[in-house]
Every structure is written in C-alpha cells, then in structure tokens.
C-alpha positions in Angstrom: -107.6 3.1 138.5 -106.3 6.2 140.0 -102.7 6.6 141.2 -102.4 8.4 144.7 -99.0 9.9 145.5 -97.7 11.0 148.9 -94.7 13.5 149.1 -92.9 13.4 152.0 -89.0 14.9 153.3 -85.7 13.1 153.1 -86.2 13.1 156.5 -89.7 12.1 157.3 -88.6 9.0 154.7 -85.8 8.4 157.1 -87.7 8.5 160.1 -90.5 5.9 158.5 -87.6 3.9 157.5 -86.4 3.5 161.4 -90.0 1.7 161.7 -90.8 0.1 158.7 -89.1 -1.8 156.7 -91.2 -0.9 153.3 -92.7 2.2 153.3 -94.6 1.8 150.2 -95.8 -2.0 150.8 -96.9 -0.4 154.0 -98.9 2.7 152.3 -100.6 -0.1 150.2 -101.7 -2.4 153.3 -103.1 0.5 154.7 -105.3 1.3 152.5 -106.2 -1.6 151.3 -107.1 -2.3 155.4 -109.0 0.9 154.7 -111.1 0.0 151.6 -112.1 -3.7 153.6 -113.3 -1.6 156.9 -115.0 1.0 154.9 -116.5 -1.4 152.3 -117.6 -3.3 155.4 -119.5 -0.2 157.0 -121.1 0.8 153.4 -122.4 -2.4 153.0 -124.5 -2.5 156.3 -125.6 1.1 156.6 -126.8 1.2 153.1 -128.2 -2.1 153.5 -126.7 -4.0 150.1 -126.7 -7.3 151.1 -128.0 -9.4 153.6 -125.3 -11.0 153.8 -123.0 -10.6 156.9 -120.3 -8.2 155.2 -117.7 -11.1 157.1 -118.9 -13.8 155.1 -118.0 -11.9 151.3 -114.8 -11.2 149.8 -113.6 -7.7 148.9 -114.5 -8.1 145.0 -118.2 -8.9 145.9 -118.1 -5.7 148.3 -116.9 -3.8 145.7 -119.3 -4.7 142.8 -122.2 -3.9 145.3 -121.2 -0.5 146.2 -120.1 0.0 142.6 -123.8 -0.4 141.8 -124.9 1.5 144.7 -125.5 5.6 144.8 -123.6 6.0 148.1 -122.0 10.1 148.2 -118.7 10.8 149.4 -117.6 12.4 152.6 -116.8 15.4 150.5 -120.5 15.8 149.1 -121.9 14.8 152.3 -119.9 17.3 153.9 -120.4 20.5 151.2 -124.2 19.2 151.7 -124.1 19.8 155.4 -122.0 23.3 155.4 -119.9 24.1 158.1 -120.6 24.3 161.7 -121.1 27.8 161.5 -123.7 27.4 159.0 -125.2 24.7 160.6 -126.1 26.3 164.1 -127.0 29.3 162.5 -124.1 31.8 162.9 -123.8 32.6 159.4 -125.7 32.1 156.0 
C-alpha cells in the first residue's frame, strides 16, 4: 500500500474547510471515484473481461488489471516524447 500526501497552506486548508466539511474523507472519495472510473476504462480498452465493467465490483477490477501488463501514463508518455519530438522539431 502506498501512502499519498498532499501539503497544502493554512489558508488553502481554510478555504477547503468553507466547502467541505472533511477534507481528508473528501481526498479519499475522490480517489477512490478515481480508481472505479479508471479501473472501468482499463478493463474495456485492454479487453480483460467480457464482462460489462458495471456488472463487477472494484476487487474483481482490481485483480484483473493486477494480472494484466497495462503501462502507466508516465511510461506511455516518456515512450511518446514530447510534442516537439514528436512532429519532428527536435531529436
């Protein structure tokens, strides 16, 4: 399990605070909305299951992509290079 921190001001926090009652329980919703959506996505483009991505819960999403050799945005993105080197502008 990896631990993600976010820093933030005194005053940022406060400003948060004005809309949402728990930051932190808020932080966590959102990226467990996140993980669903994306699981959802990496489960039809990479075709794991024909099953309708709807119809499973999160833990069977997540043992399917665990077993899967999907890249991350990163590598896909040091794979692709910049824009630059993509149309050619540099090498």
């Amino acid at each position: 399990m990896v631990t993600l921190a976010v820093n933030i001001t005194d005053e940022a926090l406060k400003v948060l605070e004005w809309d949402i009652d728990n930051v932190q329980g808020w932080l966590e919703n959102f990226v467990s909305e996140k993980v669903r959506r994306c699981s959802d996505e990496i489960v039809v483009k990479e075709k794991l299951s024909k099953k309708n991505p709807s119809e499973m819960n999160i833990t069977e999403k997540l043992e399917l992509i665990k077993s899967s050799n999907i890249i991350s945005a990163k590598e896909k993105n040091a794979r692709k290079g910049t824009f630059a080197e993509q149309i050619g502008m540099i090498q």
